[in-house]
Structures are given as structure tokens and as C-alpha cells.
C-alpha positions as CSV (number, residue, x, y, z in Angstrom):
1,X,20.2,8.1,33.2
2,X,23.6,6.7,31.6
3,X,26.9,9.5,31.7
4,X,25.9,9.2,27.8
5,X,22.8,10.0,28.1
6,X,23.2,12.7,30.4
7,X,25.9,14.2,28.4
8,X,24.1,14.1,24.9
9,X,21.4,15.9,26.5
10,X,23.5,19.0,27.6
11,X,24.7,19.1,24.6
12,X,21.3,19.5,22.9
13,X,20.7,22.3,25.1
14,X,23.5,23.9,24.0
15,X,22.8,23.6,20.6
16,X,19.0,24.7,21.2
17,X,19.1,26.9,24.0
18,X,17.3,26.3,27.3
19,X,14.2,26.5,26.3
20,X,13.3,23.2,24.8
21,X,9.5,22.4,24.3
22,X,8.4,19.1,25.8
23,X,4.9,18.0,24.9
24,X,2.7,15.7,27.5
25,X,0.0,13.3,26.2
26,X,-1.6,10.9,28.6
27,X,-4.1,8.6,28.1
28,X,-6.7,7.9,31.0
29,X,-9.3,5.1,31.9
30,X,-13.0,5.2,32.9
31,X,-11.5,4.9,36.5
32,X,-9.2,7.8,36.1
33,X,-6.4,6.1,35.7
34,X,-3.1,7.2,33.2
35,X,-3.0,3.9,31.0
36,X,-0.4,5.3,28.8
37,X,1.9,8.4,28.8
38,X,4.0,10.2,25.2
39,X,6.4,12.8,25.6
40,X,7.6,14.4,22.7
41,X,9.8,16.7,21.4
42,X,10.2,18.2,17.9
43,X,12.4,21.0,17.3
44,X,15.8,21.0,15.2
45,X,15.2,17.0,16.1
46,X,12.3,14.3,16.6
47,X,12.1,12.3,20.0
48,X,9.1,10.8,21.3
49,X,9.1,8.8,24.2
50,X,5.7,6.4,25.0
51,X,4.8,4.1,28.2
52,X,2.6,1.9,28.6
53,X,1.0,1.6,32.1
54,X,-1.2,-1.9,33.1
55,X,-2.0,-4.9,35.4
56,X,-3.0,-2.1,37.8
57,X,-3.1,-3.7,41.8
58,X,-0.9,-6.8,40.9
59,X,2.1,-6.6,43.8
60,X,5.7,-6.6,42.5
61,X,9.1,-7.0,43.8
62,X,11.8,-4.4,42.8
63,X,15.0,-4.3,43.7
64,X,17.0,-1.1,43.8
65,X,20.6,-1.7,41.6
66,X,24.1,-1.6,42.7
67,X,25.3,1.8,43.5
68,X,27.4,1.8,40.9
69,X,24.9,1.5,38.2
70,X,23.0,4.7,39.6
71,X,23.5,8.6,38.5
72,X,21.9,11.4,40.1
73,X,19.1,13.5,38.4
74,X,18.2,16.8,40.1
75,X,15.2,19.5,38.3
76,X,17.1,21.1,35.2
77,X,19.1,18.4,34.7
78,X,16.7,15.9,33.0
79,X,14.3,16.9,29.6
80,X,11.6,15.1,31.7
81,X,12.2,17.1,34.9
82,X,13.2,20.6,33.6
């Protein structure tokens, strides 16, 4: 998460309180898999966030990035961790 984004989000809470109300849909397959994920969120502002999940067994390479490019998220900090 960008220092932006990190910072727009604590001020949302402030604005709304801590209690902001996050709402989960996933989508599963006949093998009980989770093909596609929404969160959404839809008080004093609309935000919904949707992923796509496929090519299930197909091997990738990732690479973590520089240090620099990397921020910290602990529980409370994040809308999709809180």
C-alpha cells in the first residue's frame, strides 16, 4: 500500500469512525475453488474492489520488489485486514 494510500484511508476513518462496513462476495467453482473475489464498501462513499482468480496449477515466477518500494501493513491498519 502507497504512503497515499495508506494516508487517505486514515483519513476515511476519521471522517466515518472505526467502524466501517466491508462486504465479502466470492465466487466459487465446482472444485471449490474462489474464481473471483468483490469487496465493497458503501457508506458516506462507494468503493468496490473485484479480482479475478484463474489458470489455476500453471507455475509462476515472482519476484519480491526493492525495499524501497515496500510499506508495512499490520491488522487495523488496512480496510481489507481490519
Amino acid at each position: 500500500m502507497t504512503t497515499e494510500t495508506k494516508q487517505g484511508l486514515h483519513d476515511l476513518r476519521e471522517k466515518l469512525g472505526e467502524d466501517m462496513p466491508v462486504y465479502a462476495d466470492v465466487w466459487v467453482d465446482g472444485k471449490g475453488r474462489a474464481v473471483q473475489a468483490r469487496l465493497s464498501y458503501f457508506g458516506g462513499m462507494k468503493a468496490m474492489t473485484t479480482m479475478t482468480l484463474s489458470d489455476f496449477g500453471t507455475p509462476v515466477k515472482a519476484e519480491a520488489p526493492p525495499g524501497r518500494k515496500v510499506v508495512p501493513v499490520t491488522a487495523g491498519e488496512d480496510v481489507l485486514l481490519a
